[in-house]
N, C-alpha and C positions, 0 to 999 in steps of 0.2 A: 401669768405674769405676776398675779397679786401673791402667789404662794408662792415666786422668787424672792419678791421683796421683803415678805415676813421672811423666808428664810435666812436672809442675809441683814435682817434685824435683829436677828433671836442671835445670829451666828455667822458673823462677819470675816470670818478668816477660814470660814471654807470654800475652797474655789472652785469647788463645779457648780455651785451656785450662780456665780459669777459667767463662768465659762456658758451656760445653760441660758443665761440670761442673756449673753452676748448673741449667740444662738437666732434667739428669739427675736431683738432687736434687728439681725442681719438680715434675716428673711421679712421681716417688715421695712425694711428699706432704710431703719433709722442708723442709718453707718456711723456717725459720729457716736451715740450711745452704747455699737456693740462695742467700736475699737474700745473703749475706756474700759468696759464690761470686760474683753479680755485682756487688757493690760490688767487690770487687779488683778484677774485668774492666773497671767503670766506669772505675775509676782509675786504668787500666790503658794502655785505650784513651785517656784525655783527654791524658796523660804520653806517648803517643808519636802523636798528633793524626790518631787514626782516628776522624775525628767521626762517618761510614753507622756504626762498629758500636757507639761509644761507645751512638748513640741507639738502637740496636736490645736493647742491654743495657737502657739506663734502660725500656724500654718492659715487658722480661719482667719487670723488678722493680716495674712499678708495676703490672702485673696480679696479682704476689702479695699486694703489698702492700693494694690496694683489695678489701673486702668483692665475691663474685663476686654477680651479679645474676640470675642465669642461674635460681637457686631462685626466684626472685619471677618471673622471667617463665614460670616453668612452670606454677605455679599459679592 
């Protein structure tokens, strides 16, 4: 994580930094820090028209975003 955060110190307008950070925060449960983490990489990726990761970003944030289903199909 620490070597995210230099990274996106030294170099703020690279977005898989971003996206990788998001990453990291989702698996640790912090949801509100990845969503932000990949809205920058979103907007990141659309400003310099990497549309494979643009979409691969919208996708991790709509799986935080959407209630998970996975509890109701266990039951």
């Amino acid at each position: 994580m620490a070597d995210l955060n230099e990274a996106i110190a030294v170099n703020s307008g690279y977005p898989g930094s971003y996206a990788n950070r998001g990453n990291i925060y989702s698996k640790l449960g912090k949801h509100p820090e990845a969503i932000a983490d990949y809205q920058k990489a979103k907007e990141l990726y659309l400003e310099q028209g990497m549309k494979g990761e643009y979409l691969k970003v919208t996708l991790a944030l709509k799986e935080i975003q959407q209630p998970s289903n996975s509890a109701a199909s266990v039951q």
